[in-house]
C-alpha positions, 0 to 999 in steps of 0.5 A: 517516532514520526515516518520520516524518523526512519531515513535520519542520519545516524549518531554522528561519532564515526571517523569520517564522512564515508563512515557517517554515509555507510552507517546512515544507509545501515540504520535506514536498511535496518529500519525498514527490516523492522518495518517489514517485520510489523506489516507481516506480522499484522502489528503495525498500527492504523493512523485513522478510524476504520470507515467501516465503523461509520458503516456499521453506525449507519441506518439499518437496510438491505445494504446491511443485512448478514451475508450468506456464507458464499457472499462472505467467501466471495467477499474474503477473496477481494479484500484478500486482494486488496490486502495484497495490494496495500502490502505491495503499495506501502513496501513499494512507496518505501521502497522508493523513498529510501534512496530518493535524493529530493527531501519533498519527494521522499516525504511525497513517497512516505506520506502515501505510505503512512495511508497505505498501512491504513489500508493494509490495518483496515483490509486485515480487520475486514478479513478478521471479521470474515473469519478470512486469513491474509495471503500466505504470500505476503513476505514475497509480494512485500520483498517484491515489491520493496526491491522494485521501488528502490530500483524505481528510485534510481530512475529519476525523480519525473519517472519515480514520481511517474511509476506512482501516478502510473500504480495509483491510476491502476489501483483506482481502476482495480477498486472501482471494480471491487466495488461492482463486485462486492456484495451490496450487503457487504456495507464495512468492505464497501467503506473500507474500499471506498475511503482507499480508492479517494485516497489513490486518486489523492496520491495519483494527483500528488505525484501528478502535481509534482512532475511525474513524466508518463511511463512508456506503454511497455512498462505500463503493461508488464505492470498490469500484467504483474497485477493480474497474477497477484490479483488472480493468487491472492484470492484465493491464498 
C-alpha cells in the first residue's frame, strides 16, 4: 500500500453521498491510528539505506574512533532530540494532509512525511546502537503534534504550506547546530544528521516553490518557543 493509499475513498456501498463522505474520513482516522501505533512502536519501516552505513564503510580516522562513555551519553541526548523531532514532523505532516482539499498539496505534505519516518527509523537505530532508548514522551509529542497539523490545514493552502516552510527553516537551524555539537568521532550520527538536514532544506523549498505566504512573528516565536521545551525534555527522557 503506497502513502497516499491511507487518504482513499472507502467502498463505495453506502446510501448516499453523506454516508460515503462520513465512512471515507472514519477510514482515513482509522488509518492514521494505525499509522501512529507502527511509529510508537518502532515498527514502521525506512524507505532508504541508513547513511550511517556509508560511514561505517568510510576509511578508518580519528573521526571513527570509539566514543568514550560521556561522548555516547552526550551523543544519545541529540539524537534523542532529533528522534522527537521526526516523530513530531511526520505526525505534524499527516496531520496536515488529511484534511488538505488540494490533491498536489496533500501529496507535497505525505511525501515529506514518508522522509521523515526515514528520519525517525535511522535516529532509533542510532540511539539502539548507543545503548539509548527513545523519549518516554513520545505518544504526546506524536498526539501534539498531529492535532496541530490538522488545525494547520483548515488555515489554507499558502499558510499550511507556510507553517512547513516556517518547521523546516527551524529544523535546518536545529541540525546544524547538532552537527557543532556531536562528537567528531560520532561519524554514523554525524551521516545520519547530515542526510536529515539536506532532506529539510528540500521540503522547505518545496512548500516555498508551491506558494507557501510567511508566518506572522507571533506564530513563529511560540513555534521556537515550543522546540525549545521539547529539545530541553527530550534530552534528556
Amino acid at each position: 500500500m503506497t502513502t497516499t493509499d491511507t487518504f482513499a475513498s472507502a467502498p463505495q456501498q453506502h446510501s448516499g453521498p453523506g454516508s460515503l463522505r462520513r465512512t471515507s474520513r472514519l477510514d482515513a482516522l482509522l488509518a492514521e491510528v494505525g499509522h501512529a501505533l507502527q511509529v510508537l512502536g518502532g515498527t514502521i519501516p525506512a524507505s532508504r539505506p541508513n547513511p550511517a552505513n556509508a560511514a561505517q564503510d568510510a576509511p578508518a580516522s580519528a573521526a571513527h574512533e570509539p566514543l568514550s562513555e560521556a561522548q555516547s551519553r552526550h551523543a544519545a541526548g541529540l539524537m534523542r532530540v532529533n528522534h522527537v523531532g521526526e516523530i513530531c514532523a511526520q505526525a505534524l505532516y499527516r496531520g496536515q494532509a488529511l484534511f488538505c482539499r488540494d490533491a498536489a498539496i496533500r501529496n507535497v505534505f505525505l511525501e515529506a512525511a514518508v522522509e521523515e519516518v526515514d528520519h525517525l527509523v535511522w535516529c532509533h537505530e542510532r540511539l539502539d546502537e548507543l545503548s539509548s532508548r527513545p523519549s518516554v514522551f513520545n505518544p504526546l509529542w506524536y498526539a501534539g503534534s498531529f492535532s496541530l497539523g490538522v488545525l494547520a490545514s483548515r488555515a489554507g493552502t499558502a499558510s499550511n504550506l507556510g507553517f512547513m516552510a516556517e518547521t523546516e527553516r527551524q529544523v535546518e537551524e536545529h541540525l546544524d547546530g547538532h552537527l557543532e555539537r556531536l562528537p567528531a568521532a560520532d561519524a554514523r550520527s554525524r551521516a545520519i544528521v547530515g542526510q536529515m538536514r539536506d532532506d529539510e532544506i528540500e521540503h522547505r523549498t518545496t512548500a516555498e516553490d508551491h506558494g507557501a505566504s510567511k508566518l506572522p512573528l507571533p506564530v513563529r516565536m511560540a513555534m521556537r518557543g515550543m522546540s525549545r521545551i521539547m529539545t530541553a525534555t527530550a534530552y534528556r527522557w
